[in-house]
Z-matrix of the N, CA and C atoms (Angstrom, degrees):
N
C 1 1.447
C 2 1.531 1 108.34
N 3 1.588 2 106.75 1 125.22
C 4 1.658 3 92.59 2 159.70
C 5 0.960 4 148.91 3 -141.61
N 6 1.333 5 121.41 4 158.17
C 7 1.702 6 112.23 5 -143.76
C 8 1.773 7 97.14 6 -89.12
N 9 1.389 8 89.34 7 147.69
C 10 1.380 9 89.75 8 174.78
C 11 1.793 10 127.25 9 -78.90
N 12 1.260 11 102.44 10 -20.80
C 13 1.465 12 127.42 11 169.07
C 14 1.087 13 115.77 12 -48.58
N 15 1.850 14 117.05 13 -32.18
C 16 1.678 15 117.96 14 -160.19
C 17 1.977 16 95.12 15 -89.61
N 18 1.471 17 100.16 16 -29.47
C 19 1.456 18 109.78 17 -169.60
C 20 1.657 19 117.51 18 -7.05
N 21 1.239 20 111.62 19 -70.34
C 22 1.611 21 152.48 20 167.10
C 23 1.520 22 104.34 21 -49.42
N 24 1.546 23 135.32 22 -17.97
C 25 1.131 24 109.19 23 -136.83
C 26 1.950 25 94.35 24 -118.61
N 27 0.835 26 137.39 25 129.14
C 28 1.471 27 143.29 26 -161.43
C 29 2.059 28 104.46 27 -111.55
N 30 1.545 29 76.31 28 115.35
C 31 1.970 30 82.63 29 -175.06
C 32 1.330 31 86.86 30 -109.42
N 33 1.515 32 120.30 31 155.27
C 34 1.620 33 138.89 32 -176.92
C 35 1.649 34 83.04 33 -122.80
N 36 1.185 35 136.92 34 116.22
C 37 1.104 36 144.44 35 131.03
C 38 1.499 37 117.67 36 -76.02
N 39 1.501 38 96.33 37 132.31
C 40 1.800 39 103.29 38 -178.05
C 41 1.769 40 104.35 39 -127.73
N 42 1.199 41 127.72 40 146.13
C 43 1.184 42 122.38 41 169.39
C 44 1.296 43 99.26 42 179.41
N 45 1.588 44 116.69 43 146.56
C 46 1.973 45 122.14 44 -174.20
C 47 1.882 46 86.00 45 -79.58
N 48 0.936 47 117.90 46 -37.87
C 49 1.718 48 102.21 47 -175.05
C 50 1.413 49 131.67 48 -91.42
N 51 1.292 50 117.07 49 118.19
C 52 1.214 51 132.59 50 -138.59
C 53 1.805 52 100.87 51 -71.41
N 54 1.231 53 98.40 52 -30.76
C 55 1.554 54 105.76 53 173.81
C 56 1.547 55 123.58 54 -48.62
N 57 1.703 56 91.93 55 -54.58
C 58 1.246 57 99.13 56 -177.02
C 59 1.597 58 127.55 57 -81.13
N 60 1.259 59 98.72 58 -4.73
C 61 1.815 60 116.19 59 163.64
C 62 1.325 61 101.71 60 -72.16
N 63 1.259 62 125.89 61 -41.23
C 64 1.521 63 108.92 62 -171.17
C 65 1.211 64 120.96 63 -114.95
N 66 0.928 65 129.06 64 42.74
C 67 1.792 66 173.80 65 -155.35
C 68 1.478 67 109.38 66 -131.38
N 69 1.483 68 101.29 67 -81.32
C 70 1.549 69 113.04 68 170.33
C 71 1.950 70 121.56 69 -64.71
N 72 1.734 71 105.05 70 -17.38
C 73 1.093 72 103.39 71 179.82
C 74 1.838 73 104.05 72 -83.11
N 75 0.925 74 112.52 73 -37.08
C 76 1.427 75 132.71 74 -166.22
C 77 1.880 76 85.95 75 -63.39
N 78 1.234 77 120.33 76 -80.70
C 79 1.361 78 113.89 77 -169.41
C 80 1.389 79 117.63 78 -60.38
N 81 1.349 80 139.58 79 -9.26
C 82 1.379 81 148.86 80 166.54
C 83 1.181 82 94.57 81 -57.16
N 84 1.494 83 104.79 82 -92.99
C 85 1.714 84 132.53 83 -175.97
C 86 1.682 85 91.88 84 -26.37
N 87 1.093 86 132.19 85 -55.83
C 88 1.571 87 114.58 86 -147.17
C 89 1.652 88 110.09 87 -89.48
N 90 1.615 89 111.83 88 -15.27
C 91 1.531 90 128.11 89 147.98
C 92 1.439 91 107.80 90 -80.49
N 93 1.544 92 122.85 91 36.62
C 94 1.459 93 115.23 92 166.50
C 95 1.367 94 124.97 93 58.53
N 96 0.879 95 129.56 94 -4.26
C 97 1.638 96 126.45 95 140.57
C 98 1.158 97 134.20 96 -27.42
N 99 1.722 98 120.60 97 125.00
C 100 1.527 99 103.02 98 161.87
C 101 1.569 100 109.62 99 -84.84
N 102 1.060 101 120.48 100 135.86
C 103 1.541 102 127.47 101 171.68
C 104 1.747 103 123.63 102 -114.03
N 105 1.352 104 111.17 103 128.69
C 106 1.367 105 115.35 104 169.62
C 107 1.312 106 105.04 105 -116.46
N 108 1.470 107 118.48 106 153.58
C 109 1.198 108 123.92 107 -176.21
C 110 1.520 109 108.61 108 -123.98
N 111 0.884 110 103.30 109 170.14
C 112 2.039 111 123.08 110 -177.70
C 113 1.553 112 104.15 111 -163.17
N 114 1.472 113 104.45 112 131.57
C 115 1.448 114 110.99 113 149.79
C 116 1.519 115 152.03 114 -140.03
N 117 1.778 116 85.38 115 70.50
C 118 1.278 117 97.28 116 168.61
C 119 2.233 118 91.67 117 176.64
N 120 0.956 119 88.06 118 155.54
C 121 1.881 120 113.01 119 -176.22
C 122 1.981 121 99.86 120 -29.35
N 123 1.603 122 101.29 121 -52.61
C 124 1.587 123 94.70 122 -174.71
C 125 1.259 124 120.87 123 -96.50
N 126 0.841 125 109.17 124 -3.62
C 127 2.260 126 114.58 125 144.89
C 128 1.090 127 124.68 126 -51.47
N 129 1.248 128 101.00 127 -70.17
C 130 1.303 129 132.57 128 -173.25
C 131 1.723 130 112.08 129 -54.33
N 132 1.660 131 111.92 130 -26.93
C 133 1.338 132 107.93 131 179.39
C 134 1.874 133 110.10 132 -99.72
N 135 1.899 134 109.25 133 -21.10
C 136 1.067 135 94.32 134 150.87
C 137 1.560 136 152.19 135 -79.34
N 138 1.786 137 90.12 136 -13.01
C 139 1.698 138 104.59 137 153.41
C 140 1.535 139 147.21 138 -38.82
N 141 1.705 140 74.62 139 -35.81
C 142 1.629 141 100.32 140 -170.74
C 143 1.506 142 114.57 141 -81.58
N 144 1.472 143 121.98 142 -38.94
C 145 0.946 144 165.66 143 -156.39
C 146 1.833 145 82.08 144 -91.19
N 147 0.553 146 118.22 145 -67.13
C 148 1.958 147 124.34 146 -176.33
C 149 1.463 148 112.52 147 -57.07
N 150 1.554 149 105.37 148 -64.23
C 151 1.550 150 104.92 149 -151.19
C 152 1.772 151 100.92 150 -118.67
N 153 1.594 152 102.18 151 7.66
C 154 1.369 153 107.07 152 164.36
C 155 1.866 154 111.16 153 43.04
N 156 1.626 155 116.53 154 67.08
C 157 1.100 156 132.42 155 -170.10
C 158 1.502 157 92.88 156 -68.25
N 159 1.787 158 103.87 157 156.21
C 160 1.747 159 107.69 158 164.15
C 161 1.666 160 97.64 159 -104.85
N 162 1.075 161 130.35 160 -10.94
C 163 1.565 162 111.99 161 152.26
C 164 1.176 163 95.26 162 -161.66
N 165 1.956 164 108.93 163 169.39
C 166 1.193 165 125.28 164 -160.92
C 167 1.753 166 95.41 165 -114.52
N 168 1.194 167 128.83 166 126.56
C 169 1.664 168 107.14 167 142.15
C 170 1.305 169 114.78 168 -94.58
N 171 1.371 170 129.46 169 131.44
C 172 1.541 171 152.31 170 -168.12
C 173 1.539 172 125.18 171 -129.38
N 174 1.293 173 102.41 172 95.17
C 175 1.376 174 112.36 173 161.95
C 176 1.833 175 116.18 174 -43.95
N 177 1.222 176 101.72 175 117.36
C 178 1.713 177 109.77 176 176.64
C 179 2.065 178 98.19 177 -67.00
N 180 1.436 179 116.17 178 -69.70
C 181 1.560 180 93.20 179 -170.22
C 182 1.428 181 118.27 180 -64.99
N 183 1.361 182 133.76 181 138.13
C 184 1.660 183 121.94 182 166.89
C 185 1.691 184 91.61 183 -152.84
N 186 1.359 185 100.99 184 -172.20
C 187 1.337 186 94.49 185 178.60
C 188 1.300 187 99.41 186 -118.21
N 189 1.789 188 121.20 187 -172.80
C 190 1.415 189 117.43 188 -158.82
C 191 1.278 190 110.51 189 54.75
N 192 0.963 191 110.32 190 -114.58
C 193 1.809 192 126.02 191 -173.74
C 194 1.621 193 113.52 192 -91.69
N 195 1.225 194 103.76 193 100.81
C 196 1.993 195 94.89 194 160.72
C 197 1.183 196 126.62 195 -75.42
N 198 1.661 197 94.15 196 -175.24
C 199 1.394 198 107.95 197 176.19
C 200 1.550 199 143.60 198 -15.86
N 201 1.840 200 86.48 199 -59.31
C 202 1.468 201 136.96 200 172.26
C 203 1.669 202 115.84 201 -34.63
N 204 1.468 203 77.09 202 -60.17
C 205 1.416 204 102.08 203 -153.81
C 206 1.501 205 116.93 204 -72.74
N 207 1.208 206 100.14 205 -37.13
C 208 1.589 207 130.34 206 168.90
C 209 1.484 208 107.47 207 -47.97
N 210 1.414 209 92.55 208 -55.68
C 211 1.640 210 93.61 209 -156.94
C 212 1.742 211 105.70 210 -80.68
N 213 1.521 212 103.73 211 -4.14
C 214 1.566 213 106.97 212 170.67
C 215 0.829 214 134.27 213 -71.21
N 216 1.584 215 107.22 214 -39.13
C 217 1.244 216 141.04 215 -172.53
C 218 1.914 217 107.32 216 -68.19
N 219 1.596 218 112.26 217 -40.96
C 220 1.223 219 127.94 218 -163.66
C 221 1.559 220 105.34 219 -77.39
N 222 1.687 221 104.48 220 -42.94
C 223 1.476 222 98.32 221 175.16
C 224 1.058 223 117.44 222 -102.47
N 225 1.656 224 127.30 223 35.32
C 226 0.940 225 121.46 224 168.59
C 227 2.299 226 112.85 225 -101.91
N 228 1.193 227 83.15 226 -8.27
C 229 2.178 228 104.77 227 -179.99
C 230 1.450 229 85.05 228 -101.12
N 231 1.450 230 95.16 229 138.94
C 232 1.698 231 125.18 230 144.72
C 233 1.109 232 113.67 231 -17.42
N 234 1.823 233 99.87 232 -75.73
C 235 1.478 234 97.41 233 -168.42
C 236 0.984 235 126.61 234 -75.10
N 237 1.634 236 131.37 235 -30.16
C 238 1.715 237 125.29 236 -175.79
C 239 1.562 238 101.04 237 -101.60
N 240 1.409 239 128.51 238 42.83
C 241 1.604 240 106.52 239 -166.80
C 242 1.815 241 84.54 240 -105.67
N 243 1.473 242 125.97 241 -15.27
C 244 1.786 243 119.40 242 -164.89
C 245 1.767 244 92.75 243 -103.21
N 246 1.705 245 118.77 244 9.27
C 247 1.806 246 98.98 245 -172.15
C 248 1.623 247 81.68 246 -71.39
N 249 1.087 248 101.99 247 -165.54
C 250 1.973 249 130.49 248 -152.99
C 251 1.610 250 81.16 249 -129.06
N 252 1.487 251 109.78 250 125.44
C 253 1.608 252 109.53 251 157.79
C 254 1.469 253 101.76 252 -140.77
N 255 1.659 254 88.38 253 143.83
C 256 1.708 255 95.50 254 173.92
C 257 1.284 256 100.90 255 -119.94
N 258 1.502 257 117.19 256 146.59
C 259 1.760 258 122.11 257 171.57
C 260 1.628 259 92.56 258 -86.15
N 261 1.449 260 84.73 259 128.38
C 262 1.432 261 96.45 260 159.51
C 263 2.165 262 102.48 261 -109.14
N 264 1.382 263 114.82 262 120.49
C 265 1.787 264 103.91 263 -177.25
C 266 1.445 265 81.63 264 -155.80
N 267 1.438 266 74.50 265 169.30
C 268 1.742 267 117.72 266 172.76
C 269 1.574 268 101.48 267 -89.30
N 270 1.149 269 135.37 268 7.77
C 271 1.374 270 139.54 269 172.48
C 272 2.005 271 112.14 270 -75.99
N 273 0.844 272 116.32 271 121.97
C 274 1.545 273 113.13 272 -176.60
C 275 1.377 274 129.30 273 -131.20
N 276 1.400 275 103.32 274 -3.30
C 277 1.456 276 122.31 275 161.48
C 278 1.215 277 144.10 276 -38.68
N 279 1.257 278 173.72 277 64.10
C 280 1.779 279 161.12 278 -98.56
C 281 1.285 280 89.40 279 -77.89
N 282 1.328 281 136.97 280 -29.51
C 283 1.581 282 128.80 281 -153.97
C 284 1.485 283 91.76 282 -105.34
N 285 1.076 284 150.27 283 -23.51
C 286 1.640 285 142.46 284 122.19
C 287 1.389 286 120.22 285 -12.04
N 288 0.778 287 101.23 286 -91.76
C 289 1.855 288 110.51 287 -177.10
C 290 1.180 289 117.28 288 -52.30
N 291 1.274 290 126.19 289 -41.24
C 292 1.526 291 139.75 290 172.61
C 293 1.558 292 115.66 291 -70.33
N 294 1.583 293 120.11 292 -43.66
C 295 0.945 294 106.66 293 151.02
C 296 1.701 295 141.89 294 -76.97
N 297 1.653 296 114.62 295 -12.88
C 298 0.966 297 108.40 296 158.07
C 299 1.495 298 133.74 297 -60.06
N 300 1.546 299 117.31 298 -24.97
C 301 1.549 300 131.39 299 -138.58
C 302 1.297 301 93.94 300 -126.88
N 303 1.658 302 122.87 301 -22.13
C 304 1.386 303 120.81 302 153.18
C 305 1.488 304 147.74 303 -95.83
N 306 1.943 305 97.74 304 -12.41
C 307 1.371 306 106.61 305 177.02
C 308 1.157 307 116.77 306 -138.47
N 309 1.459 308 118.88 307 -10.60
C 310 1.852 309 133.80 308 150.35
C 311 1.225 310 113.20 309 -61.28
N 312 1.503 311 134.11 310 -65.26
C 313 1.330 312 151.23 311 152.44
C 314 1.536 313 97.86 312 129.10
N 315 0.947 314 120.40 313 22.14
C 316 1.944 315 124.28 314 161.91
C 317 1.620 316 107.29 315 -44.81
N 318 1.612 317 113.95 316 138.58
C 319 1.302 318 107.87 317 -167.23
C 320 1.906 319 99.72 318 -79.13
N 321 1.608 320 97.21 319 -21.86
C 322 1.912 321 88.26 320 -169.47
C 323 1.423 322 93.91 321 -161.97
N 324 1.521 323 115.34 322 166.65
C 325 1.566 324 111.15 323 -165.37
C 326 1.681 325 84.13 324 -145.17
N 327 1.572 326 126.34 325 154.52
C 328 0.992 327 128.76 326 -108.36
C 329 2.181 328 84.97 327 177.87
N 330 1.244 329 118.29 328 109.58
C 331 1.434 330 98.07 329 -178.01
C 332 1.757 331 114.27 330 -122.49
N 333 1.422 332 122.04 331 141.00
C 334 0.984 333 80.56 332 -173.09
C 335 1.616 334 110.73 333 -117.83
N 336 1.946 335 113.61 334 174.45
C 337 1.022 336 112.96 335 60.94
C 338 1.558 337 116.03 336 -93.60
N 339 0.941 338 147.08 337 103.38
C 340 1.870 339 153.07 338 168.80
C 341 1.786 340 86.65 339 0.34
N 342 1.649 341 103.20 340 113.15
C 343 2.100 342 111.09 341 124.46
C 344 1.016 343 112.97 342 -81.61
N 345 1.163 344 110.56 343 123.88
C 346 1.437 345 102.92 344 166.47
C 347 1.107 346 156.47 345 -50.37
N 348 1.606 347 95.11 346 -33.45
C 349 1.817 348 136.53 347 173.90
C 350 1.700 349 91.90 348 -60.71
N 351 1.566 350 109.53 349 -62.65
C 352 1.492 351 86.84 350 -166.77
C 353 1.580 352 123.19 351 -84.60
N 354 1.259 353 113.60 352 1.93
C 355 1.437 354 109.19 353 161.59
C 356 1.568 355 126.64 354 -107.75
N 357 1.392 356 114.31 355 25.88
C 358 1.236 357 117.25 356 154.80
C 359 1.694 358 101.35 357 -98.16
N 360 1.728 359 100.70 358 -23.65
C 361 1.733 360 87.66 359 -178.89
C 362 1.133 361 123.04 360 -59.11
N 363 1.589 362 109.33 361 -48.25
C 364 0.958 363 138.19 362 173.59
C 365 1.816 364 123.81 363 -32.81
N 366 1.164 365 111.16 364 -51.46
C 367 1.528 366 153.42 365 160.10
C 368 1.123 367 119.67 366 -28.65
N 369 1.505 368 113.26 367 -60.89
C 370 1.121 369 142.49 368 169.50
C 371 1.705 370 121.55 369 -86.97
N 372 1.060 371 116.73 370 -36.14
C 373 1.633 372 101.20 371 153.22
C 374 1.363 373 106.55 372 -111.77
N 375 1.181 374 140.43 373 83.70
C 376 1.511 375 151.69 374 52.72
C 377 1.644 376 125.39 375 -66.07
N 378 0.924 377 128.52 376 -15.68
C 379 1.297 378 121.12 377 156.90
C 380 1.310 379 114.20 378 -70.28
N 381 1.463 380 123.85 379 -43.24
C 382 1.451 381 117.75 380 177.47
C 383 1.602 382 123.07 381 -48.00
N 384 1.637 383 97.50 382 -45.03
C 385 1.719 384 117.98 383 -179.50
C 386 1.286 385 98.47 384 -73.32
N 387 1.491 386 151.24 385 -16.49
C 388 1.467 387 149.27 386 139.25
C 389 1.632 388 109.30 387 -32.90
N 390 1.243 389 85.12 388 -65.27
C 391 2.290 390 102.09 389 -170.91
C 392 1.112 391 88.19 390 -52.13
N 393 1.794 392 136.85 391 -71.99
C 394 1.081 393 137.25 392 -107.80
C 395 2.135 394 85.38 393 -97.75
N 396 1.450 395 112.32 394 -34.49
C 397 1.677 396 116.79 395 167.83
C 398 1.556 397 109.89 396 -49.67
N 399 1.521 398 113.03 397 -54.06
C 400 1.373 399 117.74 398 -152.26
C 401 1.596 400 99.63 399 -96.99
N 402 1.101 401 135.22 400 15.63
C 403 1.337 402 150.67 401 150.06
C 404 1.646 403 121.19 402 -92.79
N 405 1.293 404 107.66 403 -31.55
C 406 1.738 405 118.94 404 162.76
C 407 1.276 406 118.46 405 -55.69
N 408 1.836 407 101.26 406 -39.75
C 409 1.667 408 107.06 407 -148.68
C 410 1.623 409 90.75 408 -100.60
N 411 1.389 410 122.49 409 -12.89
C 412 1.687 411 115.19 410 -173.93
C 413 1.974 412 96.16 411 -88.46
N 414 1.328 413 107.17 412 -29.22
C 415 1.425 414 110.56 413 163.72
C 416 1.826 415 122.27 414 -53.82
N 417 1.322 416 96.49 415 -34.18
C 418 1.734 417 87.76 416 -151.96
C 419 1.706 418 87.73 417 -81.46
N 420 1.934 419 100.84 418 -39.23
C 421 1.423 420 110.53 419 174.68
C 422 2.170 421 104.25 420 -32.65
N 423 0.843 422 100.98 421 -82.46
C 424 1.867 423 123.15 422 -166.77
C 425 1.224 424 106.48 423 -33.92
N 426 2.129 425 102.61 424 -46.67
C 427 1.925 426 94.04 425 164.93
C 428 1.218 427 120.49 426 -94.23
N 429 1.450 428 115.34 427 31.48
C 430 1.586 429 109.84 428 166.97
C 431 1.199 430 90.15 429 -77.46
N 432 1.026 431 128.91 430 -59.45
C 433 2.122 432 147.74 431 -141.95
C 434 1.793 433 85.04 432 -52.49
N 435 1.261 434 91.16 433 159.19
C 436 1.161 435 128.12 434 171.40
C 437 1.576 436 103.12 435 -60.69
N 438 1.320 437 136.14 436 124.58
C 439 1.818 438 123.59 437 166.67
C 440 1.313 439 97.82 438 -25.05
N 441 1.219 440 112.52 439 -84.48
C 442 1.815 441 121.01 440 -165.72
C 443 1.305 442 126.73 441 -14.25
N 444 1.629 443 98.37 442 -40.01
C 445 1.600 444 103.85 443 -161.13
C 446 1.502 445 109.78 444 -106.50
N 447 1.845 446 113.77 445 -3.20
C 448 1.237 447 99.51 446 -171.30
C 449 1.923 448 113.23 447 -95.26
N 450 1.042 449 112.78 448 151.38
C 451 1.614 450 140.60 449 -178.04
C 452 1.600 451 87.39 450 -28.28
């Protein structure tokens, strides 16, 4: 089924296994997603840098550069520190997820083997909490302005 909402909406899938890129690309794309893929940490950051994703799913193990590292790197710039990333891993631990989602700053973590059901849910409300951020911040923008000057 696909939503018309996702039409517009650009997922960066990253993962070292090629399977699981086109797994996750296959079920994106067919919920109407545009999807780009990367597999591995320094793709994936010139991807970002390129095609300016509205969220990433990111495998935590890879080689070269992980999960981690990626996502340090992203919120550590202006521009990629507000995209939306979800770990997609083979990690299943509470001290995983908790530390990803409390000291990485990943919006949601995601384990696999992938349901699908719950990571399109998933998908979709973090994209909402995207809309619902970048609708706050064009607000606070409009009442900075001067009365006079705003729209």
């Amino acid at each position: 089924m696909v939503n018309d909402q996702a039409n517009n909406v650009k997922i960066l899938v990253v993962d070292d296994y090629a399977e699981n890129v086109e797994l996750l690309k296959e079920l994106l794309t067919a919920s109407g997603y545009q999807v780009a893929t990367a597999y591995d940490g320094d793709e994936a950051l010139k991807k970002v840098k390129l095609d300016k994703p509205d969220l990433l799913l990111l495998d935590i193990m890879m080689p070269k550069m992980d999960g981690y590292q990626v996502c340090d790197v992203l919120r550590a710039s202006d521009e990629t520190k507000d995209i939306p990333i979800i770990f997609v891993t083979a990690k299943t631990e509470v001290k995983d997820w908790t530390h990803a989602i409390f000291n990485v700053g990943v919006n949601s973590y995601i384990t696999k083997p992938i349901n699908p059901r719950k990571l399109l849910d998933k998908v979709k409300s973090v994209l909402k909490m995207k809309q619902s951020r970048d609708e706050l911040r064009k607000t606070r923008e409009k009442l900075s302005q001067p009365v006079g000057e705003r729209e």
